[in-house]
C-alpha positions, 0 to 999 in steps of 0.5 A: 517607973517609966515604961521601956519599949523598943520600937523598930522603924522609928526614923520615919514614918509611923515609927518616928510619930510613934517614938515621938508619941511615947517620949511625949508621954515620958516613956523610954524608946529605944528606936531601931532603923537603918540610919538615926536611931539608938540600934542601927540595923538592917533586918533584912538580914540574920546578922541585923536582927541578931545584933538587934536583940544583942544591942536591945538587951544591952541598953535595956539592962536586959528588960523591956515593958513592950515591942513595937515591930513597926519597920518595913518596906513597899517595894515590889522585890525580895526586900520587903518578904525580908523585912516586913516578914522575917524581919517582923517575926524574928523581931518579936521572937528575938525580943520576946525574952526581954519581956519576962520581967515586966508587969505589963508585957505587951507586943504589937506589929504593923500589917496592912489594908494590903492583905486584903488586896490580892496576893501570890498564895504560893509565896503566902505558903512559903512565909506561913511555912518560914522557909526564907530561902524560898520566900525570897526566891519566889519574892524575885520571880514576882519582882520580875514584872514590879508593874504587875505581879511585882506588886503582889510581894508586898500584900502577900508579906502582910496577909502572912503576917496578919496569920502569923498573929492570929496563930501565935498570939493565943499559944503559951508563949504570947497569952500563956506568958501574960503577953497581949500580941495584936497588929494594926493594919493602917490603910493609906497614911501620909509617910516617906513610904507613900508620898510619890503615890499621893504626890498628886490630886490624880494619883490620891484619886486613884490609890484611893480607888483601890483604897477606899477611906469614907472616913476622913481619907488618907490619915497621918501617921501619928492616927496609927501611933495612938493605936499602938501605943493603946495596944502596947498600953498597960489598959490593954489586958485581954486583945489577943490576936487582933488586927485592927484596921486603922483604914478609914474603912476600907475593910469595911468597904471591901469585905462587907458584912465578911467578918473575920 
């Protein structure tokens, strides 16, 4: 039997090469986004992520074989904590039932290169504690300058996220329950997300002194697809709390010999 996911973003971006990925190789997708998708919604809200678990179970017939949490935002305000975050947790948290019934269970997420770029810690502690009230609040004081510690909302989001799969993936809910859960944290890929700052020789030489990719530079999304689907592939048995840097080498650039 074909394989069901369910896989958030997918109308641009990583998302739609993944979707597309997938349907090519005969599985069911059934895509999430806030336009041109199976379930239209906006995660950013309680109400969009609890009509995406009511609306996926529907068109499931209430089983699914993986989740692919693949939506998100790079704008420095509130939106991004909202989405990349809390979007992202009660994405696979709100879906995790709809695995019980498969053979092969299997949950990914999309962080980032980002997390390792500085970040404000006392909104990483915020997010680590789940309190989104106060995420957000923090989120729009840093939004106040976007040039400067606006940019720091979207590093942040994805460094929690990073922790969120370390914590989780090893507890009885994800490996106690045959569930691998890892995350692939791209470097810079050619999407809708970053086409103004590659739009020019100038500015890719410049995103790219921050990101450094020796390996074959700024990559299209369908590198980071072939990843997750191989994360979320019934081969994948034993990766537990991974977060795999798809980045050309910038972890490796930045971090050296620091392993995790």
């Amino acid at each position: 039997m074909p394989r069901t996911s369910v896989l958030t973003g997918a109308a641009s971006g990583i998302g739609k090469a993944t979707k597309d990925l997938l349907e090519q190789r005969g599985e069911r997708v059934i895509g999430v986004d806030i336009h041109d998708a199976e379930v239209v919604v906006d995660l950013s809200t309680a109400e969009g992520r609890a009509a995406l678990v009511q609306e996926a179970g529907r068109l499931s017939g209430g089983s699914i074989d993986a989740i692919y949490a693949v939506a998100g935002l790079a704008v420095p305000a509130p939106a991004t904590v909202a989405v990349n975050y809390f979007g992202t947790v009660a994405t696979l948290e709100g879906l995790r039932p709809l695995l019980a019934g498969s053979e092969a269970p299997r949950a990914v997420l999309v962080s980032s290169m980002a997390a390792l770029l500085p970040s404000d810690g006392e909104l990483v502690a915020l997010l680590t504690a789940g309190d989104e009230p106060a995420a957000m609040a923090r989120a729009e004081v840093l939004a106040r300058d976007p040039a400067s510690t606006g940019q720091l909302i979207y590093a942040s989001a994805k460094l929690a996220l990073s922790r969120w799969v370390r914590r989780e993936a090893a507890t009885p809910a994800w490996a106690g329950a045959g569930i691998p859960l890892n995350a692939a944290a791209p470097g810079i890929i050619a999407t809708p997300m970053t086409a103004d700052l590659i739009a020019t020789p100038a500015r890719r030489e410049q995103l790219l002194n921050v990101v450094p990719m020796p390996l074959n530079g700024i990559a299209e999304p369908t590198v980071v697809a072939r990843l997750l689907a191989w994360l979320n592939s019934e081969e994948n048995t034993h990766l537990c709390g991974q977060v795999i840097y798809v980045d050309g080498g910038s972890d490796a650039v930045l971090r050296g010999d620091s392993v995790w």
